[in-house]
C-alpha positions, -999 to 999 in steps of 0.1 A, spaced: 114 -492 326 90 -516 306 68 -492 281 33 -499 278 -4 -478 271 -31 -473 292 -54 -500 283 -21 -527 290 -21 -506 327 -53 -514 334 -49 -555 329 -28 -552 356 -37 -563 391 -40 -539 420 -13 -542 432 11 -540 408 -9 -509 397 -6 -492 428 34 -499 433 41 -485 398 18 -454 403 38 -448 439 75 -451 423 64 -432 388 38 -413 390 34 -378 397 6 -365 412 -14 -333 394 -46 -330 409 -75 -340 430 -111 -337 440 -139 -353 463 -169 -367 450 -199 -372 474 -183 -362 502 -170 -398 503 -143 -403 476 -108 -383 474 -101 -391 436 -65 -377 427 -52 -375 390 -17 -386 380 8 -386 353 25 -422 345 49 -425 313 30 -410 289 -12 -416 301 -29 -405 331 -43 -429 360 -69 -419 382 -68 -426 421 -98 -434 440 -96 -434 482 -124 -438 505 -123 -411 529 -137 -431 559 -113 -452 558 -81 -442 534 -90 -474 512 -80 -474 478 -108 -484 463 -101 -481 426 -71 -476 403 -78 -467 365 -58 -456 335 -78 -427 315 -88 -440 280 -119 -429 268 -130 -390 263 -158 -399 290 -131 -405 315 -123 -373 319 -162 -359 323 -153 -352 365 -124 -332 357 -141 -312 329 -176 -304 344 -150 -287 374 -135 -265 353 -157 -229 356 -150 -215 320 -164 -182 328 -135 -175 358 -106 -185 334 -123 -159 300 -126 -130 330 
């Protein structure tokens, strides 16, 4: 298993993106944005990779490791804060 951070990930070319997300990753959540984009979340030795599919046609259409705060800006603005207080 070769270690390595998120910003090495992203150098990486599609493909050998994709393969490595497939046989390590594990999948923790997703959304849709625009009605056109399915964009799942997943964990991969030790940073988190986003997933982005077009819906029309199941194209992956962008693979990126998570390493600014501002990455995560779709996942937070979905989190309703008043529903988890009660």
């Amino acid at each position: 298993m070769v270690c390595m951070n998120a910003s090495e990930y992203n150098q990486l070319d599609m493909d050998q993106k994709t393969r490595m997300l497939w046989t390590s990753g594990m999948l923790l959540d997703e959304r849709i944005e625009f009605s056109k984009f399915r964009v799942c979340i997943y964990h991969l030795r030790g940073f988190y990779v986003e997933l982005t599919i077009g819906m029309k046609d199941d194209s992956i259409r962008r693979v990126h490791a998570m390493e600014k705060p501002r990455d995560w800006n779709g996942y937070l603005n979905s989190v309703d804060l008043e529903a988890l207080l009660g």
